[in-house]
C-alpha positions in Angstrom: 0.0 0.0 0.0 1.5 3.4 -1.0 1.6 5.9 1.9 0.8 9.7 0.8 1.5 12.5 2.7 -0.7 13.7 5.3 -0.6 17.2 4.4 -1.6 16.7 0.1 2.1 16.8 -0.5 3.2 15.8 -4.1 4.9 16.1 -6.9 4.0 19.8 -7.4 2.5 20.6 -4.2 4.7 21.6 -1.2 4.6 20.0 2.4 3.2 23.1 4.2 5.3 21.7 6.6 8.4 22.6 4.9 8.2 26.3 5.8 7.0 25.6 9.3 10.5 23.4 9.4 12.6 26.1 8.1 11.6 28.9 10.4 12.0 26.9 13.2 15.9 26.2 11.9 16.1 29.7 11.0 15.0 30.8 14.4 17.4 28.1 16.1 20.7 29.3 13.9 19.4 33.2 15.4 18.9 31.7 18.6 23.1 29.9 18.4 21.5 26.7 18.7 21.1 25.0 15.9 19.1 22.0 15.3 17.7 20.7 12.3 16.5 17.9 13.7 14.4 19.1 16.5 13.2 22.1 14.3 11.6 19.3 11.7 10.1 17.4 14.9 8.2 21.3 15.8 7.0 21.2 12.2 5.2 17.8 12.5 8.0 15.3 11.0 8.1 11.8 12.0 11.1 10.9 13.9 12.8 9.3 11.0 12.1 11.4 8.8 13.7 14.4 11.2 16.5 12.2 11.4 17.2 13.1 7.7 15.1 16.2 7.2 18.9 17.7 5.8 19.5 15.1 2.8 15.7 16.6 1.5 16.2 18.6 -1.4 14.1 21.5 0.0 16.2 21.6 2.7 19.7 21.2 0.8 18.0 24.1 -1.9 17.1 26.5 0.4 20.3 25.9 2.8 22.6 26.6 -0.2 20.4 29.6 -1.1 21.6 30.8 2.6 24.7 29.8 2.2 25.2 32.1 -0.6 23.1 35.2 0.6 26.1 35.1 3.4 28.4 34.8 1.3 27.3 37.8 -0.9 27.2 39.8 2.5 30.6 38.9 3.5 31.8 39.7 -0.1 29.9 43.1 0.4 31.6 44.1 3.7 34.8 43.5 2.4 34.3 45.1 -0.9 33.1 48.4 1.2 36.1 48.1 3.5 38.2 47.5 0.4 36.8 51.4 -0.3 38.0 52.4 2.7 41.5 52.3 3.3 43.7 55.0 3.2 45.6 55.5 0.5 48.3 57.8 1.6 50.9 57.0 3.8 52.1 59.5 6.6 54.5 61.8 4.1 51.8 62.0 1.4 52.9 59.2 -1.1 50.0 57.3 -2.4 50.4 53.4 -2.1 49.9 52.0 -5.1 49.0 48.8 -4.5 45.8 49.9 -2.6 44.9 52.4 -4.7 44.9 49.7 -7.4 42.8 47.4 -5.0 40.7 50.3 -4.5 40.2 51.1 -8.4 39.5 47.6 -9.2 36.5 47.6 -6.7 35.3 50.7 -8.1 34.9 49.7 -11.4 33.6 46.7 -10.5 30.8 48.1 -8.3 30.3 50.1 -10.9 29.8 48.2 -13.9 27.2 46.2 -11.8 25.6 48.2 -9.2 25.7 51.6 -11.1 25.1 49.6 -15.2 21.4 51.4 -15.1 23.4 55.1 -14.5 24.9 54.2 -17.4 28.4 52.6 -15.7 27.9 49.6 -17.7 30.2 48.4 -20.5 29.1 47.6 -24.2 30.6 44.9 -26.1 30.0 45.7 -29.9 29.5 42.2 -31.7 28.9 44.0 -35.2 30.7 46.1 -37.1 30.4 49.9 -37.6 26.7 51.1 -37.5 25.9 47.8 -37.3 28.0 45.9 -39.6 28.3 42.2 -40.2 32.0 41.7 -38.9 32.6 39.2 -41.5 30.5 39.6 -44.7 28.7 36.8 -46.1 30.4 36.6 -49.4 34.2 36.3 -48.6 37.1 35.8 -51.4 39.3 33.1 -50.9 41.9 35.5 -50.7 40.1 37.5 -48.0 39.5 33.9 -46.2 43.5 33.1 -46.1 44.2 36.6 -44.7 41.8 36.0 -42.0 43.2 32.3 -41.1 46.9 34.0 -41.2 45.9 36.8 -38.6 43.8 34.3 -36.6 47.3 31.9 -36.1 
């Protein structure tokens, strides 16, 4: 006898319970205590499955999806520190090597964050106005002066 899901679980309906079983997580990682297990007990899960309520694919999704949004804000608070170091030394010479570091982050924050103020690089894949970058009808002399610059 197949066993369904109490809840109307299935193939393209969600285990309500999968929410309730994340917050609690959520709220035990806040709380410094964290617990996977016991949070999927709280949500209704059968002993064995809480046992392996992290191999789920839910789970595993959604932990990498946390994994990388703390990532991202690592990668943010260094990239704003990066901004922040002083570039001169005490006589008034610029270090170079942070003002590089420093330049690099700029134009990186730039071409992303700031690409709708119009920060954002264009890479032409046509010619001028437009052009085709290799016409259509080619001579076979034109073709061997292509294949020599190519090597």
């Amino acid at each position: 006898m197949t066993q369904t899901n109490p809840n109307g679980a299935n193939g393209t309906t969600s285990d309500p319970r999968e929410q309730t079983c994340w917050d609690f997580y959520i709220e035990s990682i806040v709380k410094g205590q964290v617990n996977a297990y016991e949070s999927a007990i709280k949500a209704g899960y059968s002993e064995s499955h809480a046992e392996n309520i992290t191999l789920q694919g839910w789970f595993k999704e959604r932990l990498e999806d946390l994994e990388r949004k703390e990532m991202l804000s690592k990668a943010e608070k260094k990239l704003s520190k990066t901004l922040t170091y002083e570039v001169e030394n005490d006589k008034g010479e610029i270090k170079t090597d942070l003002l590089r570091i420093q330049v690099d982050v700029s134009k990186h924050l730039t071409s992303t964050l700031g690409k709708d103020k119009g920060y954002s690089n264009r890479n032409e894949l046509t010619g001028k106005d437009g052009e085709k970058l290799i016409p259509e009808a080619i001579t076979q002399e034109e073709k061997e002066k292509l294949l020599s610059l190519i090597k």
